[in-house]
VOTIMAR-766141 format. One record per residue (C-alpha): y, z, x. Coordinates in steps of 0.02 Angstrom, whole numbers, plus 50000, padded with zeros to 5 digits. Each point is the difference from the previous one (the first is absolute). Layout:
N
YZX...
This chain:
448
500005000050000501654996350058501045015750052501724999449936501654992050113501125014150086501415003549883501694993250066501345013350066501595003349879501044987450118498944985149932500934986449913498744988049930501434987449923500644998650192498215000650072499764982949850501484992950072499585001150176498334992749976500734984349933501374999250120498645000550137498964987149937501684989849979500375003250188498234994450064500084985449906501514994150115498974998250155498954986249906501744992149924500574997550152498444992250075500274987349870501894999450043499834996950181498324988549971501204989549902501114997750114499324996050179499024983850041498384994449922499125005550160500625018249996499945003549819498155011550024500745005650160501365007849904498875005649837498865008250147501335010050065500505007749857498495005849933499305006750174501835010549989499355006049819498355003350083500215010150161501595005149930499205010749868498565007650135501405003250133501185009149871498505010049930499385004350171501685003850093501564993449944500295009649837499905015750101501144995350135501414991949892499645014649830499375013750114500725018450050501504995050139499445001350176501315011750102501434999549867500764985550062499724987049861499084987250091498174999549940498635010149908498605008350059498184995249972499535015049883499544986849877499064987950089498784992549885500855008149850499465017050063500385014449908500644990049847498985006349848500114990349817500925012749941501145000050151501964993249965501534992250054501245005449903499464997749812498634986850037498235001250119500004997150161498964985950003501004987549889501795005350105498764996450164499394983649917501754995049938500675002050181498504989550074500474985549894501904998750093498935002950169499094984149955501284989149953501135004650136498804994950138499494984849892501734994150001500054998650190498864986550001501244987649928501095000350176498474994150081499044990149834499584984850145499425006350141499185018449976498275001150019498915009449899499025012250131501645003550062500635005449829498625011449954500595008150170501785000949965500005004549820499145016750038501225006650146501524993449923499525011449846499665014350109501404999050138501424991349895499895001049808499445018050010501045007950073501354989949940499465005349805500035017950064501754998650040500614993049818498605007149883499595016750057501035015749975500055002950162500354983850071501514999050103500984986549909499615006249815500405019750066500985001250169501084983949980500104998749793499794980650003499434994149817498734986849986499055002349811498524987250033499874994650153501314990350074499815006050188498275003250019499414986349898501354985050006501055003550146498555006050088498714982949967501634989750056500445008850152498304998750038499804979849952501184998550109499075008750146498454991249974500744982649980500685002350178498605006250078498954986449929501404988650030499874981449893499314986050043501194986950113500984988549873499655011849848501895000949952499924981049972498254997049905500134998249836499495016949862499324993249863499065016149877498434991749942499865006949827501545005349897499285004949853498865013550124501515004150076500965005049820498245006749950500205013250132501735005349973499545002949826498795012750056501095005850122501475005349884498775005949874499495011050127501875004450045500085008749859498605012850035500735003050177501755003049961499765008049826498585008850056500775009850147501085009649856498265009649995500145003249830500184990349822501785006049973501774994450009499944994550165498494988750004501004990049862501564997850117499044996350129498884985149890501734991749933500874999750159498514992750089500024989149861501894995950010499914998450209498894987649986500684987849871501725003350083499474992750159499034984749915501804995549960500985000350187498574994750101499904981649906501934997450002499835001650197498534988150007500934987649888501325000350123499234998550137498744987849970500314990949840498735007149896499045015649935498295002150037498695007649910499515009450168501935005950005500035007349827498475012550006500365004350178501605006649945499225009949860499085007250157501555003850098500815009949838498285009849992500365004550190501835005049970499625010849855498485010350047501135013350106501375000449886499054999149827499935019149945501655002250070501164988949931500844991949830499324984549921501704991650051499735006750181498294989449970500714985249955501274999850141498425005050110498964985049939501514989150040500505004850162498154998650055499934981749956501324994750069499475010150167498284996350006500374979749954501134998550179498895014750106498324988449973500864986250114500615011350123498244996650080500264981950058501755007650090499115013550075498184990450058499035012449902498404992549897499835011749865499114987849888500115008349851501695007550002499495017449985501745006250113501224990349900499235003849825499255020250034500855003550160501894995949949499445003149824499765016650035501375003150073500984994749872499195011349885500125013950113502234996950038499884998149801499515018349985501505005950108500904991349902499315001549793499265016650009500495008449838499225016850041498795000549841498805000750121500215008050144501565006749996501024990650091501164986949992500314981850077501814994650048500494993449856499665016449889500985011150092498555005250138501144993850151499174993750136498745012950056498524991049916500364982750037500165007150190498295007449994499264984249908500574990350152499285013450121498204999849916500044980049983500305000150212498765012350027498634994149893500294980450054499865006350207498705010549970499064986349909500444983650094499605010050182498365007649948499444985349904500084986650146499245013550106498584998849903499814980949967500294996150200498605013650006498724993449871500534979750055499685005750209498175010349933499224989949863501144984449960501235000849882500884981449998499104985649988500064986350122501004985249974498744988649925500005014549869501474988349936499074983649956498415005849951499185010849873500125016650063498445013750012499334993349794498024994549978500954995249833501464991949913501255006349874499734980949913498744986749984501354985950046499564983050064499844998650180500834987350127498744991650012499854994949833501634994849977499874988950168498464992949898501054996549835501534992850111498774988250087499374993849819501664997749944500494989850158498424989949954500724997449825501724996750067500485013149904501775004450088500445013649851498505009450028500104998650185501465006950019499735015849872498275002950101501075000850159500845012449934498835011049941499194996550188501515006950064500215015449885498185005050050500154998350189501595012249988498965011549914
């Protein structure tokens, strides 16, 4: 017979604990959205790399977090000084069922938080979405989790993290250990594993648009567990935090296709969604702590930012394929000057610049957006020179004309050299039309 469950202490909030579970399963979904979103978007020949890289981030991800990295980002401070956790919890030791955080178990707080350690580290692989190879991925994803992204969510999440408690920065979801943090380190990574020679002047074309919109669907879907869900409860704040996501989004979807029209002509399709992205980004720090106009003026500054930072690459001879700096780097910092600037004190407590606050929070926004970039960028290339120099990180230049490490492919398209066999028919035929549309198909292929 089964003996009854341990009764939950007084604290116990099951409408939060409801909440929380579907915010989490919101959050891991985001890890698979944006396997589609970056599959979309690279080459034919990379797409499984991509999908790959993802999921073995939702994979050793989950078994690193459970085994180490919950404890040293959630765990009791080591020495006071704000800079990591101990590992009394290793492998969820000591955490019973009935054990909380807050109002809600232990568990689903620990399982929330491992879904924004997954999709940070995922997002690094877009810098590098060409060129990474997959042993030395499985290498990097584990270290970076331990030595970066750990004690980097120590320092924002925990109560006794340095930059939530000594310094008084305000970040509500995640904007430095999660945005600013995956862009500082794209950035590392795409200079250690520098691009391939000629890369700024080959041509980007995504090689399915409709995956590409699939996967932003999923990921701002998702957004809304992440940001709303932080609130840790079902009340008031949760809702602020779900309209101004919401309203940072949209609000960016408008700025970021004004600049592309201007600078190019025409609004893509590509251009759009990746600014509904870039509002996500901006509005994850600053979404439990502002108004819903501060929102909108959030979602717009971020698309016009993020549509000019995502060039600055070709100035600067950095590859980051995927434009993870310019859209969650700068994006995040956006979000995170926002705050000093928007903060209505609802929250917190405090107040930005323009509601009477002065300018002691924007100053110590600026301060934690310098510290956690350095401390992220320095430690990050560190660590890919490290895993590249022991078990290979970047692939060799033929990695750039060939299929890279797939037994498989994402499509069953026709092959070269069945075109070549339909282009010698039609030259048979004297068949100049079809000739010519065969040679370009030829051509399409070979750059893929």
């Amino acid at each position: 017979m089964l003996s009854a469950p341990p009764p939950m202490p007084p604290a116990y909030n099951s409408g939060d604990t409801a909440w929380l579970l579907a915010s989490t399963a919101m959050v891991l979904l985001m890890t698979p959205g944006l396997a589609f979103f970056y599959g979309g978007l690279v080459r034919l020949k990379h797409i499984l790399m991509m999908l790959k890289m993802s999921f073995a981030a939702l994979a050793f991800g989950t078994l690193v977090w459970w085994a180490l990295g919950y404890t040293l980002a959630f765990g009791p401070d080591v020495g006071g000084a704000g800079l990591i956790g101990g590992v009394d919890r290793a492998f969820f030791r000591g955490i019973q069922l009935t054990t909380l955080t807050g109002a809600i178990p232990t568990y689903i707080y620990a399982t929330f938080q491992m879904g924004f350690a997954i999709v940070t580290v995922a997002l690094i692989s877009g810098s590098v979405a060409d060129r990474a190879r997959m042993r030395g991925w499985l290498v990097f994803v584990p270290l970076w989790l331990l030595i970066v992204y750990a004690p980097a969510a120590h320092w924002v999440f925990s109560p006794d993290g340095w930059i939530h408690d000594k310094l008084g920065a305000l970040d509500f979801a995640g904007g430095l250990p999660v945005e600013l943090n995956s862009g500082a380190a794209g950035l590392a990574v795409a200079i250690a594993l520098r691009g391939p020679r000629g890369w700024a002047r080959r041509e980007e074309r995504p090689n399915n648009i409709p995956l590409v919109v699939i996967g932003v669907a999923l990921l701002w879907f998702g957004w809304f567990g992440f940001n709303s869900g932080s609130a840790l409860n079902d009340q008031g704040t949760a809702a602020a935090a779900f309209l101004n996501t919401q309203l940072g989004g949209a609000a960016a979807m408008v700025t970021w296709p004004l600049v592309e029209k201007w600078r190019t002509g025409s609004v893509s399709t590509t251009g759009v969604v990746s600014a509904g992205v870039a509002g996500m980004v901006a509005i994850t720090p600053a979404c439990g702590e502002i108004n819903p106009l501060g929102a909108v003026i959030t979602g717009l500054v971020a698309g016009l930012v993020c549509a000019f930072a995502v060039t600055l690459k070709y100035r600067f001879g950095v590859d980051d394929t995927l434009d993870v700096v310019g859209v969650h780097g700068v994006g995040g910092v956006t979000g995170l000057i926002m705050v000093g600037l928007f903060a209505t004190a609802r929250i917190s407590g405090h107040e930005g610049l323009f509601y009477g606050g002065g300018w002691s929070l924007l100053g110590k926004q600026v301060l934690a957006v310098l510290a956690m970039a350095a401390f992220s960028f320095l430690l990050t290339f560190l660590i890919a020179k490290a895993v590249d120099a022991v078990v290979g990180f970047r692939a060799d230049a033929a990695y750039a004309h060939v299929p890279g490490e797939e037994a498989e492919t994402a499509y069953d398209t026709v092959t070269a050299e069945r075109l070549g066999a339909l282009a010698a028919e039609g030259a048979a035929r004297s068949d100049s039309e079809l000739i010519r549309r065969i040679a370009e198909l030829i051509r399409a292929r070979r750059q893929d």
